[in-house]
C-alpha atoms as one frame of an Amber mdcrd trajectory, in Angstrom:
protein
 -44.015  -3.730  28.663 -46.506  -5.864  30.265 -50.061  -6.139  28.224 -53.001
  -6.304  29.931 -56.591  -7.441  29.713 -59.467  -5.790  31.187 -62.346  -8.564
  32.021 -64.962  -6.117  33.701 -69.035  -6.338  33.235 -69.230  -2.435  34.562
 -69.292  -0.166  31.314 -68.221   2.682  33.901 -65.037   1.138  35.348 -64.524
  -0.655  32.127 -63.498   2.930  31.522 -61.845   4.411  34.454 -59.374   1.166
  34.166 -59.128   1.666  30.482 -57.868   5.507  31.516 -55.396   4.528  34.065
 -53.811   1.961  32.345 -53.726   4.525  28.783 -51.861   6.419  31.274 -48.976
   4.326  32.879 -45.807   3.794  31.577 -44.789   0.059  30.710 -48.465  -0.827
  30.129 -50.272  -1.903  26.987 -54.438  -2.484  27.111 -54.503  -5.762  25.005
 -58.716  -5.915  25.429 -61.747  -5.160  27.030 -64.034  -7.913  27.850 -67.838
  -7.698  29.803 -67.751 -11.538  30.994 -65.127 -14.438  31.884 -66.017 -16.950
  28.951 -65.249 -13.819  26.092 -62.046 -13.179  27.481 -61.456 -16.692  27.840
 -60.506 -17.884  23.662 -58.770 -14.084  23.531 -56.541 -15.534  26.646 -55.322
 -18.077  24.963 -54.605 -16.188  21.760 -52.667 -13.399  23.033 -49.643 -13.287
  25.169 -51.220 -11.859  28.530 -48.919 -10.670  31.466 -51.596  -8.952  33.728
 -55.295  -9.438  34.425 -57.983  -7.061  35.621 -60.607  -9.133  36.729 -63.766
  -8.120  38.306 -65.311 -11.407  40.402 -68.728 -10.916  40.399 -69.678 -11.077
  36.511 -72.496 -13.280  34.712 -71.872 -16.751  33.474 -68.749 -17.590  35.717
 -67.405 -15.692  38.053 -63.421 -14.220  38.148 -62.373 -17.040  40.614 -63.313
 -19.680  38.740 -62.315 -18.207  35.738 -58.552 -17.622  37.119 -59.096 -20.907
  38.350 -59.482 -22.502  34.980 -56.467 -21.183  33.827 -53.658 -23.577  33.067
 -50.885 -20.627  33.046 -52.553 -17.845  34.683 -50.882 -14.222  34.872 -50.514
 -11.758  37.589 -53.969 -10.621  38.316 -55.682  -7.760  40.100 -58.950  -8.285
  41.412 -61.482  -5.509  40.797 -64.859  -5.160  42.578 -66.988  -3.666  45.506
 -67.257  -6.264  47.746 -64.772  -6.848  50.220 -65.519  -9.438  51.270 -63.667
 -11.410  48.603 -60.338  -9.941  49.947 -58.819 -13.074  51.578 -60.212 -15.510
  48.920 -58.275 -13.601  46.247 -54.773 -13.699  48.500 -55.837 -17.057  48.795
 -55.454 -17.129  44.616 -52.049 -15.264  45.128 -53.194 -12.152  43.391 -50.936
  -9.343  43.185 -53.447  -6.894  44.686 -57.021  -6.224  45.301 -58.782  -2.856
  44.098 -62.079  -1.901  45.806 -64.339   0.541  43.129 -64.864   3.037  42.566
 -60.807   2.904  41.871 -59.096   5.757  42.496 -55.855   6.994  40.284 -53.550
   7.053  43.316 -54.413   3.553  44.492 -53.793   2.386  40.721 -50.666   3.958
  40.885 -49.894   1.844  44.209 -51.337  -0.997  43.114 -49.062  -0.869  39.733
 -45.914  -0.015  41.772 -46.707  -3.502  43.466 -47.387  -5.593  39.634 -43.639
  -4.151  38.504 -42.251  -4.461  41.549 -42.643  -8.535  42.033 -42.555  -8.695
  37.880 -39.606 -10.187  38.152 -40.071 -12.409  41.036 -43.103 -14.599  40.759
 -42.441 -18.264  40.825 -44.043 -20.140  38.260 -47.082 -21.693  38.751 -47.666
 -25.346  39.276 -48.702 -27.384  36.060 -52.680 -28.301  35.955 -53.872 -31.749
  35.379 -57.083 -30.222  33.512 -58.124 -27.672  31.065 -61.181 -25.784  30.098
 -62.681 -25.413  27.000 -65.187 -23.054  25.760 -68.422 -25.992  24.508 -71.729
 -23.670  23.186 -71.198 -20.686  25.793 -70.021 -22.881  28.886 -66.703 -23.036
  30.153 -66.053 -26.959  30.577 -63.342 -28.665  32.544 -61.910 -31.296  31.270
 -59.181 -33.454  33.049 -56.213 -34.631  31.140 -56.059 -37.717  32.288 -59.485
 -38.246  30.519 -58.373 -37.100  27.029 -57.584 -39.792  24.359 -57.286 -37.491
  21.376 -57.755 -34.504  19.592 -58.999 -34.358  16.319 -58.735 -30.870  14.220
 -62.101 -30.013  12.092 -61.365 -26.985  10.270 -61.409 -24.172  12.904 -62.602
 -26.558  15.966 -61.601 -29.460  17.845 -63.121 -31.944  18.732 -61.328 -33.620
  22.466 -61.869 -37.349  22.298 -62.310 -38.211  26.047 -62.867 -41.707  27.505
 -66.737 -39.779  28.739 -67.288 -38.191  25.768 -66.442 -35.956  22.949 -66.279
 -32.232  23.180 -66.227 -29.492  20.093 -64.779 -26.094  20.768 -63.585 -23.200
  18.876 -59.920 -23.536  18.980 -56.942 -24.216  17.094 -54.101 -26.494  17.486
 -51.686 -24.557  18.418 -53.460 -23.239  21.066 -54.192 -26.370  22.413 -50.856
 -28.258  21.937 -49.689 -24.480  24.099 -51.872 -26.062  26.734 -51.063 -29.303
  26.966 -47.790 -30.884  28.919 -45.482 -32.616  25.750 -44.462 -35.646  28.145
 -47.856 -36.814  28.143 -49.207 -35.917  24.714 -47.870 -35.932  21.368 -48.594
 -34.388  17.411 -48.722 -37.213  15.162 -50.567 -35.595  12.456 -51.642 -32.303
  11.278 -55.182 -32.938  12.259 -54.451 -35.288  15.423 -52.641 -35.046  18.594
 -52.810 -38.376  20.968 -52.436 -39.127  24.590 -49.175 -41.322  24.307 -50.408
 -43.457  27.581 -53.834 -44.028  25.738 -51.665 -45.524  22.878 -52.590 -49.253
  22.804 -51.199 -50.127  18.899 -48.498 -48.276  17.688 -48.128 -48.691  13.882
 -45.614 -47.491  11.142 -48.513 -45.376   9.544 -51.796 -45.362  12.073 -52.108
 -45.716  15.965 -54.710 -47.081  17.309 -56.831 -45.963  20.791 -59.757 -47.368
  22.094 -60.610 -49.060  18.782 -60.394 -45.658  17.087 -57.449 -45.929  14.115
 -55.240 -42.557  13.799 -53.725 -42.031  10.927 -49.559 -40.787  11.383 -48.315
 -37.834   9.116 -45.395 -38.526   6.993 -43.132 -35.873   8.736 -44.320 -36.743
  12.003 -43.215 -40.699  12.008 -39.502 -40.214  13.011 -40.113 -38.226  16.368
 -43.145 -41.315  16.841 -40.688 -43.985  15.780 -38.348 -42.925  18.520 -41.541
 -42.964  21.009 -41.930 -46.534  20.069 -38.593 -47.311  20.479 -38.799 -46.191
  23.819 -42.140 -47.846  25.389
């Protein structure tokens, strides 16, 4: 069963998509979404095999919003220009549906998504992520981050250019994040180990900023130590 996410600003082939895929074996509609940066927390919060993704949408477009993904899916490009054909092989999506989408060129385009399933090599990691800051998608490189400090149901990414706040747990974020190259060290913190500059039985320090270390979280940082 592959699930699916529909990220679509046309009401009318919001629907028609919504109909095929209600209809096809193997597939389950996970959400509907009118714009890129909606779809983008729900992305990160459900388990997402397949994308639907229209390019030309307000806000950001599909590219760049497949482009900001750290893990992306298989995706299927929907829209009416055609001219975005070869930039969207160039993105290695599975296929590329021209609307109005008929049922018989679903059904082809489907028999492609199972059919390579199986097959697609895993993406290359990314050395940035995006975040969702007041409505804007934001990139932020990793190499940048310091820390990240947990405020309730936000973050807030210490970066050596600034702070950022977003709507996001950690979970997610630790999910999005490489483990050689940062580490959990508290509930509420996670730090970029080669930002570390004191390493202390109960605190860290970075950049003059002093990080408290959770109790059950000081073996797996003692061994870090032992090892820089």
């Amino acid at each position: 069963m592959l699930k699916c996410l529909i990220v679509e600003d046309e009401p009318l082939a919001q629907k028609v998509l919504e109909r095929y895929i209600m209809q096809t074996p193997d597939l389950q509609l996970a959400g509907i979404y009118n714009n890129a940066v909606a779809a983008f927390g729900a992305f990160h919060t459900l388990s997402v095999d397949l994308l639907f993704l229209d390019i030309r949408m307000p806000v950001i477009n599909g590219v760049d919003f497949l482009r900001s993904l750290k893990q992306p899916p298989r995706v299927v490009f929907t829209t009416a220009y055609a001219e975005y054909a070869v930039q969207s092989y160039e993105l290695e999506a599975v296929d590329y549906l021209l609307k109005p989408i008929t049922l018989e060129r679903f059904q082809l385009c489907m028999e492609k998504v199972f059919r390579t399933a199986k097959t697609s090599p895993a993406p290359p990691p990314k050395n940035y992520l995006f975040i969702k800051v007041d409505g804007r998608l934001v990139k932020v490189l990793l190499e940048d981050i310091l820390f990240i400090e947990s405020m309730k149901d936000y973050l807030k990414i210490h970066t050596g250019k600034g702070a950022y706040i977003t709507h996001m747990t950690m979970k997610t974020v630790s999910s999005l994040l490489p483990e050689a190259s940062f580490i959990r060290i508290h509930r509420s913190y996670i730090v970029a180990l080669e930002k570390l500059h004191v390493v202390g039985a109960s605190t860290v320090e970075i950049c003059q900023h002093k990080i408290p270390v959770g109790e059950s979280y000081r073996k797996r940082l003692a061994a870090i130590k032992a090892g820089l």
